[in-house]
C-alpha positions as CSV (number, residue, x, y, z in Angstrom):
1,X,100.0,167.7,101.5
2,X,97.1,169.5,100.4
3,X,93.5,170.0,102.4
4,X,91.2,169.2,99.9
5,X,87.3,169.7,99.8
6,X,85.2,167.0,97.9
7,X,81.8,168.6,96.6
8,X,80.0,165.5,95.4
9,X,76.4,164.6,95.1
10,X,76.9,161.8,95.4
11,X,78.6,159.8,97.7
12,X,79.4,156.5,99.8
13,X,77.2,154.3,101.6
14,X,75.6,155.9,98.5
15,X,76.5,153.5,96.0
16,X,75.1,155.1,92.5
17,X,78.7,154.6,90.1
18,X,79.6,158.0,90.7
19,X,80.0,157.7,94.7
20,X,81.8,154.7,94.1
21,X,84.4,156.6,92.1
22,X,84.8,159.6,94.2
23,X,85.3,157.3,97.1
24,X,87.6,155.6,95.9
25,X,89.3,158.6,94.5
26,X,89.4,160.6,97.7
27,X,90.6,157.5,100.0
28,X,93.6,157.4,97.1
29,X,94.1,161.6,97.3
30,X,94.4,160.4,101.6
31,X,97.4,158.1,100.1
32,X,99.2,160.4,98.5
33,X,99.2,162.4,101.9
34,X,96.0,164.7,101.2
35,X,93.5,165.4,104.0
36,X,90.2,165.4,102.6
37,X,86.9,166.3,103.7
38,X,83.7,165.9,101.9
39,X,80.5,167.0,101.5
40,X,77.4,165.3,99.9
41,X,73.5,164.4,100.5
42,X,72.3,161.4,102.4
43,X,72.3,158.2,100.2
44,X,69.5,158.7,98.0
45,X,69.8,156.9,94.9
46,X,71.1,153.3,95.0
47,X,70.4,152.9,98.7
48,X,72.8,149.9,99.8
49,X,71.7,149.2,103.4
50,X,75.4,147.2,104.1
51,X,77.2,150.4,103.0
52,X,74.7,152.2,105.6
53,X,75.5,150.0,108.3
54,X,79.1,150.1,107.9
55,X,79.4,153.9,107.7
56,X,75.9,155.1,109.9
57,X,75.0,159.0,110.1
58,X,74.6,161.0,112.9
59,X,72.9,164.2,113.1
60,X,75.2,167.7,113.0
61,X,72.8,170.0,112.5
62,X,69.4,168.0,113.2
63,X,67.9,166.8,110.3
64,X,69.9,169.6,108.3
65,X,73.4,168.1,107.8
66,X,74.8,165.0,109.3
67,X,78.0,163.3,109.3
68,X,79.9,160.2,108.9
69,X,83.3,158.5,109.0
70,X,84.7,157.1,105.5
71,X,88.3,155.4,105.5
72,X,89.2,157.9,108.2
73,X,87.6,161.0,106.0
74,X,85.2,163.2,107.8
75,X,81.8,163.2,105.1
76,X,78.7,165.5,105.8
77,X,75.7,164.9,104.5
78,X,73.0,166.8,104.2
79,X,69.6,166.1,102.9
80,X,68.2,164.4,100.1
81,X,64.7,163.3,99.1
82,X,65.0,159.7,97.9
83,X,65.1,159.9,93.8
84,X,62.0,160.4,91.7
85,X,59.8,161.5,88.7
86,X,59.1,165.1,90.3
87,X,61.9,167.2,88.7
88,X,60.8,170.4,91.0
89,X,61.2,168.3,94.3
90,X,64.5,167.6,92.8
91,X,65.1,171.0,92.0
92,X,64.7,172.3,95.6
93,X,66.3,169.3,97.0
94,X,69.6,170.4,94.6
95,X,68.9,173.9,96.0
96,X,68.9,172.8,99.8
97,X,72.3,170.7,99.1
98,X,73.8,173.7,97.5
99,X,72.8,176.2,100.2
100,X,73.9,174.0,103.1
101,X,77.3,173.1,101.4
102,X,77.8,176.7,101.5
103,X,77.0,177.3,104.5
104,X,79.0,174.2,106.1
105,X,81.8,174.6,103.5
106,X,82.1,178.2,105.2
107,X,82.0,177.5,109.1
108,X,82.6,173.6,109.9
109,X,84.9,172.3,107.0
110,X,89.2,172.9,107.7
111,X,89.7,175.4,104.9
112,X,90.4,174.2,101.8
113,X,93.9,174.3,100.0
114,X,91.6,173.0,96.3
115,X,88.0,172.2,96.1
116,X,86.9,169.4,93.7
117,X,83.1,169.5,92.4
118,X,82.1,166.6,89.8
119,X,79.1,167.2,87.9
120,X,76.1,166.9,87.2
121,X,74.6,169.1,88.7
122,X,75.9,172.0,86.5
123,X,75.2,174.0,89.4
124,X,77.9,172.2,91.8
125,X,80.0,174.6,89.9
126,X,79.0,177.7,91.1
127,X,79.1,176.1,94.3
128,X,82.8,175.5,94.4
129,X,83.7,178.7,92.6
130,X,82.1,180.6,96.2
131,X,83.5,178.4,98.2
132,X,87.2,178.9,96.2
133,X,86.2,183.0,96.9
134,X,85.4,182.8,100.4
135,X,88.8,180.1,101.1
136,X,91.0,181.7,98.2
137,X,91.4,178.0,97.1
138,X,91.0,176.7,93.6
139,X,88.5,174.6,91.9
140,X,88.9,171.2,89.7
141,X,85.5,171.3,88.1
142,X,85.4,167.5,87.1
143,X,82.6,166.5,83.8
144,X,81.4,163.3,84.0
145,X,78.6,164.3,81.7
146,X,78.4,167.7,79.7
147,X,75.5,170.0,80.5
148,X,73.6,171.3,79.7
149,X,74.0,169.8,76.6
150,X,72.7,166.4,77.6
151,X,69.7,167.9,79.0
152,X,68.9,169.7,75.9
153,X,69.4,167.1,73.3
154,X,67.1,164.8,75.5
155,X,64.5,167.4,75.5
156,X,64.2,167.5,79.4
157,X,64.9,171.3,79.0
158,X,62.8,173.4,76.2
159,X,62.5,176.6,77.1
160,X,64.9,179.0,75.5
161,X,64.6,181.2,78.2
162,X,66.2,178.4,80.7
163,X,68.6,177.0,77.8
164,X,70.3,180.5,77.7
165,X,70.6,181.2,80.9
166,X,71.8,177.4,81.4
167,X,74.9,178.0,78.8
168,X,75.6,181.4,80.8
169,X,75.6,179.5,83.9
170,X,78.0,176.6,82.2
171,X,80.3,179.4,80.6
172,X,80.9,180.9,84.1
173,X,81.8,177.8,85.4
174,X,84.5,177.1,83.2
175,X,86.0,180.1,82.6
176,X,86.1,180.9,86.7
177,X,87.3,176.9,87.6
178,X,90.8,176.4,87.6
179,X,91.5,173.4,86.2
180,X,88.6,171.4,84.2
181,X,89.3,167.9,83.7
182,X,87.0,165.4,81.5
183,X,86.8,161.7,81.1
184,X,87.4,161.1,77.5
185,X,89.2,162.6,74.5
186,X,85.8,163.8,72.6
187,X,84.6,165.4,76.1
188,X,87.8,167.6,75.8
189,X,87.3,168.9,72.0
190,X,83.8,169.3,73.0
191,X,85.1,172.4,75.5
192,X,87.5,173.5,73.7
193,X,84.6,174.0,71.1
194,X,82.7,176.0,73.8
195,X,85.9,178.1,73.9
196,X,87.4,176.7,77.2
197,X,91.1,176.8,76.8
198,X,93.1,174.2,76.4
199,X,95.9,174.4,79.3
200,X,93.0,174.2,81.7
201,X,91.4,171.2,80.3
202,X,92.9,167.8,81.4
203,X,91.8,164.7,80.2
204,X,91.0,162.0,83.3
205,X,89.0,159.2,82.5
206,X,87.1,157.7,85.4
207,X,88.9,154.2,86.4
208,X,88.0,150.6,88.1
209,X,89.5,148.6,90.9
210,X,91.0,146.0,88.7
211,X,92.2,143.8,92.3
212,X,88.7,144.1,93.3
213,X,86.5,143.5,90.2
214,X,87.9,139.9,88.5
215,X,87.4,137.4,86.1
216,X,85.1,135.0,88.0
217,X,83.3,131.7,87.0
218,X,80.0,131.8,85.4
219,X,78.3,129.4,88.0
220,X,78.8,131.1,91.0
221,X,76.0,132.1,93.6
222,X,74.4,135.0,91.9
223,X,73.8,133.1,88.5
224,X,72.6,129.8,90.5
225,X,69.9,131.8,93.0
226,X,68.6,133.8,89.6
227,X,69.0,130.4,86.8
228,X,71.2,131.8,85.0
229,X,74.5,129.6,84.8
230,X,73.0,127.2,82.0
231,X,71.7,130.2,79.7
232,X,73.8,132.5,77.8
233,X,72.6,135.5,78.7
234,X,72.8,139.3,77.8
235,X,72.8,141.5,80.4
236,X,72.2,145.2,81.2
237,X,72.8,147.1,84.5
238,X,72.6,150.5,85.8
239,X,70.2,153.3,85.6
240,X,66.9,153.1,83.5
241,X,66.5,156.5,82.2
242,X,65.7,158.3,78.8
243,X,69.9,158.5,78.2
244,X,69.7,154.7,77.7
245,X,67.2,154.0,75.3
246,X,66.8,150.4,77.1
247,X,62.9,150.3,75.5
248,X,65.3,148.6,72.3
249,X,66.8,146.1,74.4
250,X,63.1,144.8,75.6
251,X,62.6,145.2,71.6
252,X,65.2,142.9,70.9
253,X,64.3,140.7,73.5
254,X,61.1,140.3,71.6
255,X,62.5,139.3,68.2
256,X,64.9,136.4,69.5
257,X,62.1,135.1,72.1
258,X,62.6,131.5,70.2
259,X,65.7,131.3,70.4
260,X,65.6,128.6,73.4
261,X,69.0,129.2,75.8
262,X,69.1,133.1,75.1
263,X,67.7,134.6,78.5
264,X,67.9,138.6,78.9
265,X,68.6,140.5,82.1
266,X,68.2,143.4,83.7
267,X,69.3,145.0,86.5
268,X,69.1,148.2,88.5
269,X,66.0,151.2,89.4
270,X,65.6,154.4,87.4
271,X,62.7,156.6,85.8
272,X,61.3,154.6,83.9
273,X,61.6,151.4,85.8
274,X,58.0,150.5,85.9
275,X,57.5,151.7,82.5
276,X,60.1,149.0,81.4
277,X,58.1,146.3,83.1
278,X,54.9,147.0,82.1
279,X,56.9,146.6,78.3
280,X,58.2,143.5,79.4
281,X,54.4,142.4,80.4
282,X,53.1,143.2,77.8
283,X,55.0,141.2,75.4
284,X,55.0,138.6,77.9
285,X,58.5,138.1,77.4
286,X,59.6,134.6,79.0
287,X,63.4,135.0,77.6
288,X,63.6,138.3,80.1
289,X,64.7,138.4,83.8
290,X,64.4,142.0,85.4
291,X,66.1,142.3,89.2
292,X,65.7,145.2,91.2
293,X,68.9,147.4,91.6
294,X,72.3,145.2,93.3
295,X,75.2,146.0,95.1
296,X,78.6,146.6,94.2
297,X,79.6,143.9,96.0
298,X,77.5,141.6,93.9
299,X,78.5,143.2,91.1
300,X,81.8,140.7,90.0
301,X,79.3,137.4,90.2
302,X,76.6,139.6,88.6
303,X,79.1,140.3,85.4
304,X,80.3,137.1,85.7
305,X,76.9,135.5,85.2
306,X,76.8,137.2,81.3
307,X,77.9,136.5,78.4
308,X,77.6,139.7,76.8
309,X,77.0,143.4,78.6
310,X,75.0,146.1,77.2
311,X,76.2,149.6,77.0
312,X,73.7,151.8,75.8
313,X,73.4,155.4,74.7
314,X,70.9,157.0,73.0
315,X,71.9,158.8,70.2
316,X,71.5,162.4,71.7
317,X,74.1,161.5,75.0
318,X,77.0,159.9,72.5
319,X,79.3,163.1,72.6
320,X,78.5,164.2,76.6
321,X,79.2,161.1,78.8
322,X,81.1,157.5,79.0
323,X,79.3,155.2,81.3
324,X,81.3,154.2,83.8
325,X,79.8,150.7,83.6
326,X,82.2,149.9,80.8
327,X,85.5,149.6,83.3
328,X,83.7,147.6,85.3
329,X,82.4,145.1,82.5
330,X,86.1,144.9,80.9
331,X,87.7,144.5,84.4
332,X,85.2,141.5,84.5
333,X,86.4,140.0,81.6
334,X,82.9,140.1,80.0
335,X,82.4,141.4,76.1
336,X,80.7,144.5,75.6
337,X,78.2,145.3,73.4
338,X,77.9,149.0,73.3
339,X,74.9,151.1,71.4
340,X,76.4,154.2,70.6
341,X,77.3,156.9,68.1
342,X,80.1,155.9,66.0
343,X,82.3,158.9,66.7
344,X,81.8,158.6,70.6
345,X,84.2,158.0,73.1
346,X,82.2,154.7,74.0
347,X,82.5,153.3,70.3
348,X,86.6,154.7,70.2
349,X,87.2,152.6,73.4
350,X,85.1,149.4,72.7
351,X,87.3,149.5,69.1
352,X,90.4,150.4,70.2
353,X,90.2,147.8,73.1
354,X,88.9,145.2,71.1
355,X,86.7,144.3,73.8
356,X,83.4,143.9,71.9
357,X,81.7,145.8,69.3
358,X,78.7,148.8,68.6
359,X,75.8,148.9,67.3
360,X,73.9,152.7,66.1
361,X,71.0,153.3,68.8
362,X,67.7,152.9,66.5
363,X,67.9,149.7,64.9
364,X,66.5,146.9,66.9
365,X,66.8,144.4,64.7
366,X,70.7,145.3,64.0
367,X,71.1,145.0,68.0
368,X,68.9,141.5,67.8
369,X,70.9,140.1,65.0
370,X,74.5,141.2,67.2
371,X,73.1,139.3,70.0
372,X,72.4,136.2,67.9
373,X,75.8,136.6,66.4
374,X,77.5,136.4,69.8
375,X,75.8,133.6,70.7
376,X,76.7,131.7,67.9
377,X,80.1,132.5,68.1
378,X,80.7,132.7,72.0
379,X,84.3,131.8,71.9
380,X,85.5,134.6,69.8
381,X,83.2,136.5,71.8
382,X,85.0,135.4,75.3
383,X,88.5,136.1,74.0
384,X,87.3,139.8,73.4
385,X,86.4,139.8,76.9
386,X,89.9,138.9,77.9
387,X,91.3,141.7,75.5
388,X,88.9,143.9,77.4
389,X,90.4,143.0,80.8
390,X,93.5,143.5,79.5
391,X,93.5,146.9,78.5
392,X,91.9,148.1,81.3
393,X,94.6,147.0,83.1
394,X,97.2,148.6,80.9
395,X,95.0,152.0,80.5
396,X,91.8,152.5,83.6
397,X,93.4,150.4,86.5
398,X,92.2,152.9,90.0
399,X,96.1,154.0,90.5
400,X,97.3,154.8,87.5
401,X,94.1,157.3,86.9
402,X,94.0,158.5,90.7
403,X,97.8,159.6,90.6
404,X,97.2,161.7,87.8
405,X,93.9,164.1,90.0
406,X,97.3,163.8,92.9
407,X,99.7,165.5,90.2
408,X,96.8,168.0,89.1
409,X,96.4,169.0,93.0
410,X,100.2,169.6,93.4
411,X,100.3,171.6,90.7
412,X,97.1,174.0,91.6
413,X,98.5,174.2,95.2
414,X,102.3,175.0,93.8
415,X,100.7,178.0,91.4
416,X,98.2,178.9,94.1
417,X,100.9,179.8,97.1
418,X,103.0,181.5,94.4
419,X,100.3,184.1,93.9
420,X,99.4,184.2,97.7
């Protein structure tokens, strides 16, 4: 049994993809026998008030840190300005959470046999390499995206000044972490290109719950309350940021508006939310249904309720990140139709799976005449959502890809009590 420490950003009731997966990998690491003990912010970016019911917080330290119970894991939070356009509030608010994980890390958390930090931030890093000093523990620094490179090729960071001093920051974090492990094969030739070495980079994809996300009819309550069931319709959900280039899919929209029983939809909050709607307006789009962010728990009937998924990337985020959406959609059953680099990780697994097909971001007319092809041919489409399904079974099912961060703890601990 190890003691692990779980420094997350995000986490449950927070229910942003990347909360969902560290819960459900730390209530797995408590299966194998671990005792783990986390700390986040207060749910801040896909607020879920049932999650916050289920699992309420209550003050440690004020309005500084507070804590909650999660499958029998102690989780402090501490906190978070709900999610906005004001990168410097975000910037302190990262600042406050790194400070106060420090701090509690140090004095209120059991100490640590391994610490686990999933980025982004970059900075969570540096975090967990103190904490590994002040405990003697190692670090799992886990990528989920790769910054700053995604930063920089989305032009959110300019300065050469910062840029430099970002890759400094990103080289000290890999060289001091003790194990780096990446969610998909390209991810880990990126680092080795950086220089990282190659016994301390592990390849761990992220994973779905493939008991609780199913095949489930199309006419179900979520496609009846929206009009949906009668309509084959193309769906896209998650965040609405610059990484998704989602202003194409309103495009697309646009250009198969005639089409009578093609109905678009979108779901979820981000960025550039209003700016999306305002797009939608002024087209005055009829064909285009646009729902405020939903739960996970509406998430099967929500799938369910498309015929086709869109997985978007822009051009400059192919090589740095896998949406995680993907596992969920092929879990679903549902085909995917992903917009993507042709050498990313997202293209290799939608081809290798057979689940669907890609498109290159830039060409709305290429994605509009896709959608028109799967809705001319929606049975061949339907049996690549099966193959989808399958293989996720086979390759990203939650146990088989949780055992593997169990086998990587054993082994830290093993070569960290040899040397103590």
């Amino acid at each position: 049994m190890a003691e692990v420490l779980l420094l997350s950003l995000v986490f449950p009731p927070d229910s942003v993809s990347t909360a969902q997966i560290m819960g459900e990998l730390a209530v797995d690491l408590c299966k194998h026998g671990h005792r783990v003990t986390v700390i986040t912010t207060i749910p801040h970016y896909n607020r879920d008030l049932e999650n916050e019911r289920n699992q309420p917080l209550r003050p440690k330290w004020g309005k500084v840190l507070y804590q909650s119970e999660y499958h029998g894991m102690t989780v402090y939070h501490t906190f978070m300005p709900p999610k906005g356009q004001n990168i410097l509030l975000r910037l302190l608010a990262w600042a406050f959470f790194h400070v106060i994980s420090i701090i509690a890390g140090r004095t209120i958390v059991p100490r640590p046999s391994v610490i686990i930090a999933p980025s982004p931030p970059l900075t969570i890093g540096l975090c967990a390499w103190l904490l590994g000093m002040l405990h003697r523990a190692p670090y799992i620094y886990n990528v989920q995206e790769i910054y700053p490179d995604i930063a920089i090729r989305l032009g959110a960071v300019r300065n050469r000044w910062i840029i430099d001093l970002l890759y400094r920051l990103e080289k000290l974090v890999y060289s001091k972490a003790s194990a780096v492990s990446v969610i998909a094969s390209r991810m880990h030739e990126q680092l080795l290109e950086k220089g990282v070495s190659n016994d301390k980079v592990h390849v761990i994809p992220n994973f779905v719950d493939v008991s609780d996300l199913v095949a489930l009819p199309k006419d179900n309550d979520f496609s009846r309350k929206h009009n949906l069931y009668a309509k084959f319709v193309v769906s896209y959900a998650g965040n609405m940021g610059p990484a998704q280039g989602l202003e194409h899919f309103i495009d697309a929209a646009k250009i198969l508006r005639e089409k009578v029983g093609i109905c678009f939809l979108m779901m979820g909050d981000g960025i550039l939310r209003e700016s999306l709607i305002q797009r939608i307006g002024r087209y005055n789009l009829g064909n285009f249904v646009f729902l405020p962010y939903q739960p996970y728990s509406l998430m099967g009937q929500a799938y369910a309720a498309s015929d086709l998924c869109l997985v978007p990337q822009a051009m400059e985020t192919g090589f740095e990140a896998v949406p995680s959406k993907v596992y969920r959609i092929m879990a679903c059953a549902r085909p995917v139709l992903a917009v993507t680099d042709q050498n990313s990780d997202l293209a290799r697994l939608v081809t290798e799976s057979l689940c669907g097909t890609f498109v290159l971001p830039g060409s709305v007319e290429v994605l509009a005449e896709m959608i028109m092809s799967a809705y001319q041919n929606q049975q061949e489409w339907q049996k690549m959502g099966i193959y989808g399904r399958e293989h996720v079974v086979r390759q990203y099912a939650r146990e088989t890809v949780t055992n593997q961060y169990h086998e990587l703890i054993k082994t830290l601990v093993s070569k960290s009590r040899k040397i103590a």
